[in-house]
N, C-alpha and C positions, 0 to 999 in steps of 0.2 A: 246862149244869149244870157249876159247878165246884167239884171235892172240895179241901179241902184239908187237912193234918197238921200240931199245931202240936207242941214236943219238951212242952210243960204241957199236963196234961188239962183246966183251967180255964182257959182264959186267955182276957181280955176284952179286946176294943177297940173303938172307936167310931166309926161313920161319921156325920159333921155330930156332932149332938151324942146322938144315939144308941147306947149300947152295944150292941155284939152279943157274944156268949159261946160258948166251944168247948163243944161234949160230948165226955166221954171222949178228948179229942185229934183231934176231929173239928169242920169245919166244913162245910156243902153249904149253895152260894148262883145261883141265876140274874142277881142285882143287878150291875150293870156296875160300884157306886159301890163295894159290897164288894170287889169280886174286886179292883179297885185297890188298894184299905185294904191289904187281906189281902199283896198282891203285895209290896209294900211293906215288910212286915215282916219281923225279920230271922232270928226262931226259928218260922216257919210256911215249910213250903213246899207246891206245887200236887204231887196224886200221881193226877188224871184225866189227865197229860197235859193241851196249851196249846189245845185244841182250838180255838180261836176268833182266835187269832194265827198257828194257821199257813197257809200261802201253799197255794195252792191247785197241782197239781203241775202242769205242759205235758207230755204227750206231745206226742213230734217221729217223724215219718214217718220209719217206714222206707224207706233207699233201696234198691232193687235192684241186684245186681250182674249185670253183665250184660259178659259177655266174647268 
């Protein structure tokens, strides 16, 4: 799920030829075609955090010291 903020409490844009529309300065979308749209744009920004773009972390072993 991704939240995103735009600085207009209305503002519309359109994925393919479809409008979508903010509430209140709010958008919330699962759709991979929006979350692009949206990314995209240059008075909206994402405020759940990129959850789906980021890297997965590696833990690396601990070595022992041993003297």
């Amino acid at each position: 799920m991704a939240e995103f903020e735009s600085v207009y409490p209305e503002l519309t844009f359109f994925v393919g030829d479809e409008p979508r529309y903010f509430s209140r300065g709010r958008y919330v979308t699962k759709n991979k075609d929006e979350i692009q749209a949206l990314s995209s744009l240059a008075h909206v920004s994402r405020v759940d955090g990129d959850m789906e773009e980021e890297a997965p972390t590696v833990r690396t072993k601990r070595k022992s010291s041993t003297k």
